[in-house]
Biopython code that builds the backbone (N, CA, C, O; Angstrom):
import numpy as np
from Bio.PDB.StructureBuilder import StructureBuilder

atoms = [
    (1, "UNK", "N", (-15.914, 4.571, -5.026)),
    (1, "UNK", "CA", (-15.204, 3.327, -5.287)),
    (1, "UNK", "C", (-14.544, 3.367, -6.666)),
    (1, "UNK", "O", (-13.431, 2.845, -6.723)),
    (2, "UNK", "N", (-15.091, 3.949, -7.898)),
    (2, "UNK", "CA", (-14.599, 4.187, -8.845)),
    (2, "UNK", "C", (-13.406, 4.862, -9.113)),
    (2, "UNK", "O", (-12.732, 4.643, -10.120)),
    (3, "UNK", "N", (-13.009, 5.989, -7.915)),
    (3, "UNK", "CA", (-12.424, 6.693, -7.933)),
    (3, "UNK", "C", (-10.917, 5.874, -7.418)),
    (3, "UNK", "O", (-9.746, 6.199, -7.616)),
    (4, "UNK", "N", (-11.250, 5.205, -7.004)),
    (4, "UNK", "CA", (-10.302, 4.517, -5.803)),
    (4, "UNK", "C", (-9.618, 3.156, -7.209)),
    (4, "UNK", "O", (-8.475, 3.027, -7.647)),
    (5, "UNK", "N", (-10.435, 2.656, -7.425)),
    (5, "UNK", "CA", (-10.054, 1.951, -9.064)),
    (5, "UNK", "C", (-9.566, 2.165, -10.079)),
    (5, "UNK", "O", (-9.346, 1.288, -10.915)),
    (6, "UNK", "N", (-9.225, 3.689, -10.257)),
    (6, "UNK", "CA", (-8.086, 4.011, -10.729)),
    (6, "UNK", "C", (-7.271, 4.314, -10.808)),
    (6, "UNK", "O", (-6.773, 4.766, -11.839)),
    (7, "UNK", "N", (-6.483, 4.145, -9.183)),
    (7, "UNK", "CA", (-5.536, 4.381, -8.935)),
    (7, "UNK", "C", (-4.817, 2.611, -9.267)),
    (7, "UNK", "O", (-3.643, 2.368, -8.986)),
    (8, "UNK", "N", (-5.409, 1.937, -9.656)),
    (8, "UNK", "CA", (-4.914, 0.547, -10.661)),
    (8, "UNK", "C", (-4.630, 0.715, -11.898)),
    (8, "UNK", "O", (-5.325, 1.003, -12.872)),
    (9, "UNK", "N", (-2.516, 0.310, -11.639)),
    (9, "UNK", "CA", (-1.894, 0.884, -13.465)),
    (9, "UNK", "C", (-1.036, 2.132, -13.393)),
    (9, "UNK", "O", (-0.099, 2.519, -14.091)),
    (10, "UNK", "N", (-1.856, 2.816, -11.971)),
    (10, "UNK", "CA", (-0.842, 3.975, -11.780)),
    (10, "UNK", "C", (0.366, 3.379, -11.005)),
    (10, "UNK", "O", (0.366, 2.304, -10.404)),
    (11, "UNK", "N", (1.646, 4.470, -11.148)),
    (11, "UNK", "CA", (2.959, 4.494, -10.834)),
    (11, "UNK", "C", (2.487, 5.546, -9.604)),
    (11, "UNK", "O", (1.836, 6.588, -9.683)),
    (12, "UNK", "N", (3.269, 4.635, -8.042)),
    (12, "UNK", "CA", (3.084, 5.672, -7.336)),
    (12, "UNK", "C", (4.093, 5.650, -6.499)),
    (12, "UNK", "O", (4.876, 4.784, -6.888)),
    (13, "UNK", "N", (4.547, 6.262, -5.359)),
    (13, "UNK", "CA", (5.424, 6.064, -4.869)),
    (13, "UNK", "C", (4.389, 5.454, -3.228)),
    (13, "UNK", "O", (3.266, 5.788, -2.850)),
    (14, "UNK", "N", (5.460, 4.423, -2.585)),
    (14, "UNK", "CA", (4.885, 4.052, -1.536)),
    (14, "UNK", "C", (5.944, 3.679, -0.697)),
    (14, "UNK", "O", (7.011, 3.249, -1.135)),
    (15, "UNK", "N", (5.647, 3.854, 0.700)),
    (15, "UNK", "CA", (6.401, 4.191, 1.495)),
    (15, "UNK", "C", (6.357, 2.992, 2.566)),
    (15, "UNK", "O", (5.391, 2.784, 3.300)),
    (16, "UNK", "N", (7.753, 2.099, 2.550)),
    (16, "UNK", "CA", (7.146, 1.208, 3.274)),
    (16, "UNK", "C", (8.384, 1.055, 4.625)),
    (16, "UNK", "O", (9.552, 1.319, 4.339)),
    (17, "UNK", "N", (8.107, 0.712, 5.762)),
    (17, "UNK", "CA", (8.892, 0.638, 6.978)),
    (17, "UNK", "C", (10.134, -0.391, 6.605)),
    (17, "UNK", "O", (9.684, -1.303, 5.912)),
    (18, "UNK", "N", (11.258, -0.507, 6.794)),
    (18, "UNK", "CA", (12.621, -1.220, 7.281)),
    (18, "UNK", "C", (12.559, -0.917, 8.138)),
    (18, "UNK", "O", (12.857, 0.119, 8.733)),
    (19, "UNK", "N", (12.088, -1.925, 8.394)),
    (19, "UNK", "CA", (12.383, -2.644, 10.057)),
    (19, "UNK", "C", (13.709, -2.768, 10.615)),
    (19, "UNK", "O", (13.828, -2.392, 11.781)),
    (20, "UNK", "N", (14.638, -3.178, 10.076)),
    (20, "UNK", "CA", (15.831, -3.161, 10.350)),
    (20, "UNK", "C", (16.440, -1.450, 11.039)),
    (20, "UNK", "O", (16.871, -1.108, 12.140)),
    (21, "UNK", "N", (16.251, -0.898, 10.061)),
    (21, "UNK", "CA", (16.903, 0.407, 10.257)),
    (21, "UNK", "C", (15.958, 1.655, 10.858)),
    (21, "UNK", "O", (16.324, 2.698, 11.400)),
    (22, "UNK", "N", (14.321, 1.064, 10.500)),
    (22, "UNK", "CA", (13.273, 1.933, 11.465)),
    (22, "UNK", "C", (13.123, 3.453, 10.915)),
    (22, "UNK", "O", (13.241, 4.580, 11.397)),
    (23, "UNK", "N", (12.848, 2.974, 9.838)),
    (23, "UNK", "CA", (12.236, 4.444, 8.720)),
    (23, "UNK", "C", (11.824, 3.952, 7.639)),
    (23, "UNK", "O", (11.930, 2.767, 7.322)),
    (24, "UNK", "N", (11.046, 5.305, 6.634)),
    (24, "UNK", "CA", (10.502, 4.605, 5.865)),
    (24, "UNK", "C", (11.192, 4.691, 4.581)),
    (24, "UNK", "O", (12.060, 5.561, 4.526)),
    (25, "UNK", "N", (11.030, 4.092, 3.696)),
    (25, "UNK", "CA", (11.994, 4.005, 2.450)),
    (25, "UNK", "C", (10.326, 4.304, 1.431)),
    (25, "UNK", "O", (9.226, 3.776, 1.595)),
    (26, "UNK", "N", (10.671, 5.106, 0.646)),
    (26, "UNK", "CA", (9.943, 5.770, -0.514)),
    (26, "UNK", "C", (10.383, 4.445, -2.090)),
    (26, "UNK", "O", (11.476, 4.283, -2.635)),
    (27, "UNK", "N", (9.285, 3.870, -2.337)),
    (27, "UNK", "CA", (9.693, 2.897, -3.732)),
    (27, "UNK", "C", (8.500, 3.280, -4.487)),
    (27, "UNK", "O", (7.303, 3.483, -4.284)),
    (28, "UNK", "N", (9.386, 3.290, -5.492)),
    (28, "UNK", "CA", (8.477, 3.202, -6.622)),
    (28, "UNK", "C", (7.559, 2.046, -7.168)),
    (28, "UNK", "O", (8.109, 0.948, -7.084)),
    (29, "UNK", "N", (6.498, 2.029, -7.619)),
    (29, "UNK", "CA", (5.413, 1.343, -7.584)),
    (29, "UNK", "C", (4.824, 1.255, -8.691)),
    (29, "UNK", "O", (4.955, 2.120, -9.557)),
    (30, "UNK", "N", (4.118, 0.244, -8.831)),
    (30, "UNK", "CA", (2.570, 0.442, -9.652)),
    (30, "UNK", "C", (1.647, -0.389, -9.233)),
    (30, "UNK", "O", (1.648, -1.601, -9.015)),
    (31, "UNK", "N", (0.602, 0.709, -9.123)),
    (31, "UNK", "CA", (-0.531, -0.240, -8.308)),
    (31, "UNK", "C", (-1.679, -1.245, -8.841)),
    (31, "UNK", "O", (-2.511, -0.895, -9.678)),
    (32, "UNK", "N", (-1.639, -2.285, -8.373)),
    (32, "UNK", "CA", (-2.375, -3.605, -9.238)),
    (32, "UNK", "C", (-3.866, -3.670, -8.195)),
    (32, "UNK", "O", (-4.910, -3.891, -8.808)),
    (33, "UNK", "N", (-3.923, -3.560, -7.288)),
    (33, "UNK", "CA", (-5.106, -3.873, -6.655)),
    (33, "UNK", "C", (-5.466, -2.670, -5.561)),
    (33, "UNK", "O", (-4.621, -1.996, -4.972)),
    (34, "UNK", "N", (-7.065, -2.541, -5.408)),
    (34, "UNK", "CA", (-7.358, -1.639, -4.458)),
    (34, "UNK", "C", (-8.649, -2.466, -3.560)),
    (34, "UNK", "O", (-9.727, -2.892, -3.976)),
    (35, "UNK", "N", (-8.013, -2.494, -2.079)),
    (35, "UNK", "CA", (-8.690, -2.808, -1.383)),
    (35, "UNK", "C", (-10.008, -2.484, 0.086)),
    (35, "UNK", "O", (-9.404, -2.330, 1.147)),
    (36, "UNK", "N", (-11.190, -2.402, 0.206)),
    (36, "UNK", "CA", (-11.594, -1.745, 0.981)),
    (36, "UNK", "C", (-12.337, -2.719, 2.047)),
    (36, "UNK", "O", (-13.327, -3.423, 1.847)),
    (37, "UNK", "N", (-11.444, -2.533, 3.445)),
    (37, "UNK", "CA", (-12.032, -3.399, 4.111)),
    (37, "UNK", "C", (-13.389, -2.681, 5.083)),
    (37, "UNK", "O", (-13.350, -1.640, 5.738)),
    (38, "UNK", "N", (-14.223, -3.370, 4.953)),
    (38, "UNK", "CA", (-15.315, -2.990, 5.990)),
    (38, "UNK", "C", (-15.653, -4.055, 6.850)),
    (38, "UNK", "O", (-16.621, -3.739, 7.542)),
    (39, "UNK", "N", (-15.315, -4.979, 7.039)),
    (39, "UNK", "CA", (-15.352, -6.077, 8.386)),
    (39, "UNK", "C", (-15.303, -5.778, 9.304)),
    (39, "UNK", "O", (-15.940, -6.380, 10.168)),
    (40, "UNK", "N", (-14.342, -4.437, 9.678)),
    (40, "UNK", "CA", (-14.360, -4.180, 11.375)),
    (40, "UNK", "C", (-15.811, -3.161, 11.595)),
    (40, "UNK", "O", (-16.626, -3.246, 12.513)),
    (41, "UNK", "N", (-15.817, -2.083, 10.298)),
    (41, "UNK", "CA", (-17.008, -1.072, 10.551)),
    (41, "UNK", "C", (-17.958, -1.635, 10.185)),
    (41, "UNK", "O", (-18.678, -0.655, 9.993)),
    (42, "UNK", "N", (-18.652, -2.610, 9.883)),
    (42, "UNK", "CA", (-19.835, -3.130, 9.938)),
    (42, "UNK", "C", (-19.851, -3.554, 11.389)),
    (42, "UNK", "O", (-20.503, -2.969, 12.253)),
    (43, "UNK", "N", (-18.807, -5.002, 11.674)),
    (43, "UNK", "CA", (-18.663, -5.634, 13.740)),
    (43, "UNK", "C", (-18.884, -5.001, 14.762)),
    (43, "UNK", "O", (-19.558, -5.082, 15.789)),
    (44, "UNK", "N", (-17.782, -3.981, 14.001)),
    (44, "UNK", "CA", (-17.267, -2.997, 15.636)),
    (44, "UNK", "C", (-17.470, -1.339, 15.449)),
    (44, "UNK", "O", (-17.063, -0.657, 16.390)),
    (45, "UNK", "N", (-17.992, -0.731, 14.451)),
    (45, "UNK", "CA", (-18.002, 0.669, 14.373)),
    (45, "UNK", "C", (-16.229, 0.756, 13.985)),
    (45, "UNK", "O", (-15.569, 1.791, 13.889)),
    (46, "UNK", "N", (-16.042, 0.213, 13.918)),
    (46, "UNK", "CA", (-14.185, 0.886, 13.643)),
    (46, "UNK", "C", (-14.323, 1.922, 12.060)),
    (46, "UNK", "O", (-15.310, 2.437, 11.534)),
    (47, "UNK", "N", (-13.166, 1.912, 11.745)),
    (47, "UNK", "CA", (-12.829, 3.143, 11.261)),
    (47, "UNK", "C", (-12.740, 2.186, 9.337)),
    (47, "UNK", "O", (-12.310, 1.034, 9.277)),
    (48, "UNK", "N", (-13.072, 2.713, 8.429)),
    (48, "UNK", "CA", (-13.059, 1.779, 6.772)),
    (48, "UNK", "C", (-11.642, 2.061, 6.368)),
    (48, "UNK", "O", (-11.203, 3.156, 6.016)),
    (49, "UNK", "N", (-10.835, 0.676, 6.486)),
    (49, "UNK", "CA", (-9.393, 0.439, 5.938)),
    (49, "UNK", "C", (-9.691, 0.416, 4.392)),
    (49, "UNK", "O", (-10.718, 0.188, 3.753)),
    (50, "UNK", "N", (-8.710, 0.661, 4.121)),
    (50, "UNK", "CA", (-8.704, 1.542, 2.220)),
    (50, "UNK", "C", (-7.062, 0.848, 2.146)),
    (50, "UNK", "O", (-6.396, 1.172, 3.129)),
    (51, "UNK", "N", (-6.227, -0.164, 1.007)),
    (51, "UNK", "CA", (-5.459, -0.542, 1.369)),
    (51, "UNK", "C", (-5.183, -0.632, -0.245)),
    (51, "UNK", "O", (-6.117, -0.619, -1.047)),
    (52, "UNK", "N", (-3.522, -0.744, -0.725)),
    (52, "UNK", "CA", (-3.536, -1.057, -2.273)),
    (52, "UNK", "C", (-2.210, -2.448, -2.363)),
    (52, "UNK", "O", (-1.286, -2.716, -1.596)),
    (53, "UNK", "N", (-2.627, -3.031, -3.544)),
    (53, "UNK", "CA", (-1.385, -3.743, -3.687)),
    (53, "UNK", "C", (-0.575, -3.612, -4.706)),
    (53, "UNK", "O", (-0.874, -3.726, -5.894)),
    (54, "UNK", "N", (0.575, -3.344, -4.196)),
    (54, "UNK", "CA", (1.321, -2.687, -5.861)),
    (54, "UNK", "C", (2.473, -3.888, -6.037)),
    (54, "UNK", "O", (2.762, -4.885, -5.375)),
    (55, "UNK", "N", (3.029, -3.231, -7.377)),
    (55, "UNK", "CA", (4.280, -4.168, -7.714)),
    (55, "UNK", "C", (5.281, -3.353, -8.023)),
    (55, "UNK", "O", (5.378, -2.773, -9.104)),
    (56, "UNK", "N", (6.380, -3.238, -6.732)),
    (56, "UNK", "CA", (7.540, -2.316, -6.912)),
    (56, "UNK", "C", (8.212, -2.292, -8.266)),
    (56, "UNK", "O", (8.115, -3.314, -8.945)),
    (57, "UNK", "N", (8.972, -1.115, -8.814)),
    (57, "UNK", "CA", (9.474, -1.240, -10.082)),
    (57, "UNK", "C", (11.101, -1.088, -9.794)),
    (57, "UNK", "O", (11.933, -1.060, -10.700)),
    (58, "UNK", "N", (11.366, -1.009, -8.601)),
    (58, "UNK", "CA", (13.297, -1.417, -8.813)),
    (58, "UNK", "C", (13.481, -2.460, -7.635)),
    (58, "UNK", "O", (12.662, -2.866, -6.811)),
    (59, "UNK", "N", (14.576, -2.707, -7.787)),
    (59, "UNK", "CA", (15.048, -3.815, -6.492)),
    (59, "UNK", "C", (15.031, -3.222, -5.231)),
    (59, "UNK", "O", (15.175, -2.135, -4.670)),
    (60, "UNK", "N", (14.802, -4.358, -5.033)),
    (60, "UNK", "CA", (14.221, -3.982, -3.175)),
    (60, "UNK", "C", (15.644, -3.887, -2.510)),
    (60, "UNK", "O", (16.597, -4.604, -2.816)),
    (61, "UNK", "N", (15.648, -2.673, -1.342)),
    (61, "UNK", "CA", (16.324, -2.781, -0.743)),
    (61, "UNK", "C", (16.613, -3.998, 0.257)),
    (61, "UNK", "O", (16.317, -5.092, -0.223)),
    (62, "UNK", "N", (17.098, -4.019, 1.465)),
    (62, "UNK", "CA", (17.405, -5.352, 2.202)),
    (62, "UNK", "C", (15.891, -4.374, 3.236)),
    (62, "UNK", "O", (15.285, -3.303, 3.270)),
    (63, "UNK", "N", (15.965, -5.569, 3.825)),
    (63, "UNK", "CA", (15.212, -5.159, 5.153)),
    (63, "UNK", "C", (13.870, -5.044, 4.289)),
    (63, "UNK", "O", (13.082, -4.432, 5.010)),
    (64, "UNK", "N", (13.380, -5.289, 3.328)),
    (64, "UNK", "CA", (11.973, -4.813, 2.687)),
    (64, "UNK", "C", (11.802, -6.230, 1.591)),
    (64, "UNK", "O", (12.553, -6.693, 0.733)),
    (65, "UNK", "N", (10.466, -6.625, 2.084)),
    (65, "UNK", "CA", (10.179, -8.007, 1.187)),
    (65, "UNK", "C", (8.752, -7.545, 0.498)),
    (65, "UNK", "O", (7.894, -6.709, 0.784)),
    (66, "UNK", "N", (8.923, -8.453, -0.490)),
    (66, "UNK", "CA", (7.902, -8.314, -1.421)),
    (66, "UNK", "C", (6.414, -8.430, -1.084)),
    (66, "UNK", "O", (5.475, -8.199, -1.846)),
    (67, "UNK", "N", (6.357, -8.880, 0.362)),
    (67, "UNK", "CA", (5.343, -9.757, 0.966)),
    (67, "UNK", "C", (4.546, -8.072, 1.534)),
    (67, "UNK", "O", (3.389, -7.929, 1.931)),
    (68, "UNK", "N", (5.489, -7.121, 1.408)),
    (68, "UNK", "CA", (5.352, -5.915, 1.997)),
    (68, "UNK", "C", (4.688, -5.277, 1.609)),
    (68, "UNK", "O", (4.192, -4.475, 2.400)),
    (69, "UNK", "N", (4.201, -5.217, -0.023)),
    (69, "UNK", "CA", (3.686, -4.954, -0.874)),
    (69, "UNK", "C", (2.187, -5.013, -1.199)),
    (69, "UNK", "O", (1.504, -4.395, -2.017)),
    (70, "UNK", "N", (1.764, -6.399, 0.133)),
    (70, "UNK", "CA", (0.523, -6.718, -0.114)),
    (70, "UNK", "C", (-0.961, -5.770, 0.263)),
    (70, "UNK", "O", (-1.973, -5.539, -0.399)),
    (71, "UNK", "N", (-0.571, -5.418, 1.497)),
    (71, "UNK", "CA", (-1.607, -4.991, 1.987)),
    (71, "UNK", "C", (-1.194, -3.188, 2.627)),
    (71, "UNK", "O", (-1.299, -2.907, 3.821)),
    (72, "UNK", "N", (-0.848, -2.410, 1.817)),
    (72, "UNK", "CA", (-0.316, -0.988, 2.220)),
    (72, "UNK", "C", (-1.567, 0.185, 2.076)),
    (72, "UNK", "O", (-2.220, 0.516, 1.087)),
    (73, "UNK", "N", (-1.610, 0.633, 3.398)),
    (73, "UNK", "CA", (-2.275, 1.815, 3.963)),
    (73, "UNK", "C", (-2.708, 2.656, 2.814)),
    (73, "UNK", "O", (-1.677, 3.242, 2.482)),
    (74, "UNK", "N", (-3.854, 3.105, 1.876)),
    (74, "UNK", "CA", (-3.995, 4.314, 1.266)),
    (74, "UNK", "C", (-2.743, 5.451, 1.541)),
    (74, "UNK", "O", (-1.979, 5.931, 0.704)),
    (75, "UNK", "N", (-2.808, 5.708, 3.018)),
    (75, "UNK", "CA", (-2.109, 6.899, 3.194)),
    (75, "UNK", "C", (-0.269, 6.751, 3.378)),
    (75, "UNK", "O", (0.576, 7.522, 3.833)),
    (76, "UNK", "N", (-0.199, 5.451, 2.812)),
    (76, "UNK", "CA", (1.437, 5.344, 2.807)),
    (76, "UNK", "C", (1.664, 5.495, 0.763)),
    (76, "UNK", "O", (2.774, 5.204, 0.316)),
    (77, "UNK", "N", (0.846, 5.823, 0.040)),
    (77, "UNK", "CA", (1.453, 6.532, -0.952)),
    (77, "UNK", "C", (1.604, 7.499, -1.427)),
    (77, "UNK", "O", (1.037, 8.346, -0.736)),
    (78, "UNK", "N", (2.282, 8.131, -2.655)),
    (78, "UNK", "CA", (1.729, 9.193, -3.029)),
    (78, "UNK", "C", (2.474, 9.428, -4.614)),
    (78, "UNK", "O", (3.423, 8.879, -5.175)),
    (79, "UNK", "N", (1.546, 10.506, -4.994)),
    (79, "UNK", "CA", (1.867, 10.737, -6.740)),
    (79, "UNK", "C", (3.468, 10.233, -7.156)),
    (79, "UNK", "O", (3.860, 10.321, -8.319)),
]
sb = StructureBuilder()
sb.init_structure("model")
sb.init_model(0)
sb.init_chain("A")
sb.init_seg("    ")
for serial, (resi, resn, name, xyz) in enumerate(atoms, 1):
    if name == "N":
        sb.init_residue(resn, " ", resi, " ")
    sb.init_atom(name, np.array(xyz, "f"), 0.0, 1.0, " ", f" {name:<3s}", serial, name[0])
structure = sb.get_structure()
């Protein structure tokens, strides 16, 4: 978990879907929160969601809202 907490402050790149156009667009980032859900794998045996919330650092393209930002996949960023 510690490990996962410092990826808060880092600049990362994250990759988020336009919907409109149906690919992913690579933005630059910095990540403010790290989230780990275990609600389903405690309920249901499901699988531990790992999720971050960042705050993009240029203007958003169209088709991509800020709201997008909230809850993104571990595995949709990277260095």
């Amino acid at each position: 978990m510690n490990d996962l907490r410092e990826l808060i402050g880092k600049e990362v790149t994250v990759y988020i879907e336009d919907k409109k156009e149906d690919v992913f667009l690579g933005i630059r980032s910095i990540v403010t929160d790290v989230t780990i859900n275990t609600h389903r794998f405690e309920e249901k045996s499901e699988p531990i969601y790992i999720e971050v919330q960042a705050d993009p650092l240029t203007d958003l393209p169209k088709g991509v809202d800020y709201q997008d930002f909230d809850f993104i996949p571990l595995e949709n960023i990277t260095k």
